[in-house]
C-alpha positions as CSV (number, residue, x, y, z in Angstrom):
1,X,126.7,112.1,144.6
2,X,126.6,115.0,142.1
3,X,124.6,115.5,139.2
4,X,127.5,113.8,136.6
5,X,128.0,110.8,139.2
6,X,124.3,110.4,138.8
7,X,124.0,110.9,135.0
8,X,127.1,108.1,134.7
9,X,125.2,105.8,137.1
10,X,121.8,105.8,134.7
11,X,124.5,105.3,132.0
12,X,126.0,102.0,133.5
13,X,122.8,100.8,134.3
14,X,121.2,101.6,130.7
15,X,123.9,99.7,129.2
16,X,123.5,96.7,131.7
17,X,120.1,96.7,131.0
18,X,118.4,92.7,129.9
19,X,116.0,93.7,129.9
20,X,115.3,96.9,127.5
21,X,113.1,96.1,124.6
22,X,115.7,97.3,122.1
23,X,119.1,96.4,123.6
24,X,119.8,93.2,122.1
25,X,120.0,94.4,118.6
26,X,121.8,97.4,119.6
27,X,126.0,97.7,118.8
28,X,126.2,100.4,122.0
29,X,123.5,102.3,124.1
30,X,123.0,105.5,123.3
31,X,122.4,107.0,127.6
32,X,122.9,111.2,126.1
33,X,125.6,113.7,127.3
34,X,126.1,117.4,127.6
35,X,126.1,119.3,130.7
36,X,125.0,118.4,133.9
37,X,123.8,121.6,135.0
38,X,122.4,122.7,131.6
39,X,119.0,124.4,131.9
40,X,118.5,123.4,128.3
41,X,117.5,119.5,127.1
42,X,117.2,118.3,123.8
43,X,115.2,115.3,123.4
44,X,115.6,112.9,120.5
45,X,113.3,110.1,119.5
46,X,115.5,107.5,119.2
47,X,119.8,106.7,118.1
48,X,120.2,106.2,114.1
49,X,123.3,103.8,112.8
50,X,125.9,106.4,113.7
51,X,124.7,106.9,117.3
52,X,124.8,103.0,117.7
53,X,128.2,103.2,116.4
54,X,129.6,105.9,118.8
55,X,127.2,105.6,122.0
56,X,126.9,109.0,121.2
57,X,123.4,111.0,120.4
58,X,123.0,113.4,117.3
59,X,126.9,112.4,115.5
60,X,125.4,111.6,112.2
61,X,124.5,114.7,109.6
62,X,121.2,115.2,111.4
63,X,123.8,115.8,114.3
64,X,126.0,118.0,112.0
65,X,122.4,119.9,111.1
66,X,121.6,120.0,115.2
67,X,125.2,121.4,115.3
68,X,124.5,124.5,113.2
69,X,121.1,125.1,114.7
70,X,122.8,125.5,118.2
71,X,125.2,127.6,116.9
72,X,122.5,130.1,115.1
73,X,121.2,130.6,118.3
74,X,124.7,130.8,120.7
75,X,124.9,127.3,121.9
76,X,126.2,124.1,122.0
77,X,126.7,121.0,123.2
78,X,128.7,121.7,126.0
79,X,125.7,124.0,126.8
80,X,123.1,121.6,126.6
81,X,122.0,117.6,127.2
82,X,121.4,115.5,124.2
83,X,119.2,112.7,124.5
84,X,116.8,110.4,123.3
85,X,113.6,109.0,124.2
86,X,114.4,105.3,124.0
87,X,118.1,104.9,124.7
88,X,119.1,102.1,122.3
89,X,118.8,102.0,118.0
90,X,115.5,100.7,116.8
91,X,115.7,97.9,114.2
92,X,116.8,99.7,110.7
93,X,116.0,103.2,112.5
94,X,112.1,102.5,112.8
95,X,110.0,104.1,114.9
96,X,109.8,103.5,118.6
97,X,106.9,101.0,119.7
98,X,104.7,102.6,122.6
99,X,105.7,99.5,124.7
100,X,109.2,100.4,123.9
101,X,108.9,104.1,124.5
102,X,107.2,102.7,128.2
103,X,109.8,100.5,128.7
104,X,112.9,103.3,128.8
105,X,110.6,106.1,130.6
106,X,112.4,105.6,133.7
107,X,115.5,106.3,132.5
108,X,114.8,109.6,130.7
109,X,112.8,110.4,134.0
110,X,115.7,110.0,136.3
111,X,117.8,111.9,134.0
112,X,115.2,114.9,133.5
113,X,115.1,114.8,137.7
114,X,118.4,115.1,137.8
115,X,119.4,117.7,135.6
116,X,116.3,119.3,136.0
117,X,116.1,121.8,132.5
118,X,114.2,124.8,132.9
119,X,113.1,123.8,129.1
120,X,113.2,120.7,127.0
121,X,113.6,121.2,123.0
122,X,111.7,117.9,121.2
123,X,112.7,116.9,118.3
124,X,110.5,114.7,116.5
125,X,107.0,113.7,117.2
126,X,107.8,110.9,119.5
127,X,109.3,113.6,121.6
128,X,106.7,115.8,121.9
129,X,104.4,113.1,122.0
130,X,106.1,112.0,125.2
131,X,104.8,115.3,126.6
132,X,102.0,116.0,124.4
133,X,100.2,112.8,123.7
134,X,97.6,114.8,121.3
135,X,100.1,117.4,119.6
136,X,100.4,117.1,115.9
137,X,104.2,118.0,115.4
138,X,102.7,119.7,111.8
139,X,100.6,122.3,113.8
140,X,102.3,122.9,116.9
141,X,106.6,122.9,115.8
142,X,108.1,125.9,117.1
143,X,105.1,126.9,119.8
144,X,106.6,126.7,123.3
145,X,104.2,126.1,126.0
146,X,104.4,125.5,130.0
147,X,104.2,122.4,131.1
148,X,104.3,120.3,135.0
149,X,105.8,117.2,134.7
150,X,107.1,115.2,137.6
151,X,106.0,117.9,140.0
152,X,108.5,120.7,137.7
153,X,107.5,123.6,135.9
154,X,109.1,123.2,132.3
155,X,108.8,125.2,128.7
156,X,108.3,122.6,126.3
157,X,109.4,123.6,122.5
158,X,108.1,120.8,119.7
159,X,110.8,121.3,116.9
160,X,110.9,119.0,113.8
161,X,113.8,116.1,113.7
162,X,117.0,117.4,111.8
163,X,116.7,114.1,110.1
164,X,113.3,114.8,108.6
165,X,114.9,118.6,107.6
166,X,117.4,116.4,105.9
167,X,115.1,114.7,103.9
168,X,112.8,118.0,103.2
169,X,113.7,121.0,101.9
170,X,111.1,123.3,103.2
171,X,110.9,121.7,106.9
172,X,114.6,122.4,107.1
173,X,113.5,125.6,106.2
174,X,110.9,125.9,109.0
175,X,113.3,123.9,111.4
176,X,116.2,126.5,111.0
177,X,113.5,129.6,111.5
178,X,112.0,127.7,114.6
179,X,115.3,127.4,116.6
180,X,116.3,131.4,115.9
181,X,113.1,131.9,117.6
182,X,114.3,129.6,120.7
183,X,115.3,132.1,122.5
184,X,112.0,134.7,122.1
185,X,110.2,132.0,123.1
186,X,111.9,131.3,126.5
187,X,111.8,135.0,127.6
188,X,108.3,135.0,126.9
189,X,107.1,132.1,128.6
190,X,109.4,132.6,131.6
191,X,107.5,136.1,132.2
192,X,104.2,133.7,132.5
193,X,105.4,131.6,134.9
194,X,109.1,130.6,136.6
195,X,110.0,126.8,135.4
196,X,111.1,125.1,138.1
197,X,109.8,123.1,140.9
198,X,106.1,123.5,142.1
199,X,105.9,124.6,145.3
200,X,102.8,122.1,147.4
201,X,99.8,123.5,148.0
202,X,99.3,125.3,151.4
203,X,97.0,123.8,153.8
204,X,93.7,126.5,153.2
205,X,94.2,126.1,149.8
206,X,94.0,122.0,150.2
207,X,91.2,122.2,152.2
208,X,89.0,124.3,149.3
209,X,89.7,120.8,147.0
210,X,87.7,118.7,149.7
């Protein structure tokens, strides 16, 4: 089974789902797309009433906005994988609850294993959040870092939600600076350290930890 064979099987199975938290108020489960192979993820927090809609992540104007910030920077869609952290719309586009965000964790797991992205754009606290449980999305927007999740190597780049730029004037300011700085910030971590997966310990070395 390939990558997109394994991406459309999560799919089926998210929108089969009885029992995700969030499905039964939900017009259509919102799984992601993009490219299978893409080394770059964006990560959402959760669908709005457009997503819902469509089944489709990012198609509202905070999608439009996500649109134009791709393109600044020589991407997009087919390029990347959009998705979010909890796959269906939260109630009148509230935050996620942490039970909720718990509850869909598999899901975004599997699809993160599959695709495996050298680097994961967040957009939104929740996002980062899911990475960074102490990061303050006011401090730390636009500071990639390396990360190991799930036994992978991966640059992590908190970036503000286009929705909240929508809303703000000045953090769609800082939000369209940020992503033109995408790609300085992936040549420079990559010269720290390779993403990719980590490679186990070698015996002597296991032996020091005992």
């Amino acid at each position: 089974m390939d990558k997109q064979e394994e991406l459309e099987k999560i799919a089926r199975e998210i929108a089969a789902c009885k029992t995700c938290p969030l499905a039964k108020s939900a017009t259509h489960s919102v799984p992601g797309n993009g490219n299978p192979n893409a080394e770059i993820m964006l990560l959402g927090e959760g669908p709005g009433y457009w997503e819902d809609q469509k089944g489709i992540p990012f198609v509202g104007p905070a999608g439009k906005l996500l649109d134009e910030l791709l393109a600044s920077i020589g991407l997009n869609r087919e390029k990347v994988f959009t998705t979010n952290v909890v796959k269906h719309r939260p109630p009148a586009n509230r935050d996620p609850l942490p039970e909720e965000i718990k509850a869909y964790k598999p899901f975004l797991d599997r699809q993160i294993g599959v695709i495996e992205p050298k680097v994961i754009i967040t957009l939104g606290r929740f996002a980062m959040n899911y990475f960074l449980p102490l990061a303050k999305i006011s401090r730390d927007h636009g500071k990639g870092r390396i990360i190991e999740y799930n036994k992978r190597r991966l640059i992590l780049i908190p970036m503000f939600h286009p929705a909240a730029a929508l809303r703000g004037a000045e953090i769609e300011k800082q939000l369209r600076e940020d992503f033109k700085k995408i790609p300085e910030e992936i040549k420079k971590l990559e010269k720290i350290s390779n993403p990719g997966e980590i490679p186990p310990k070698k015996e002597k070395e296991q032996l020091k930890l005992i």
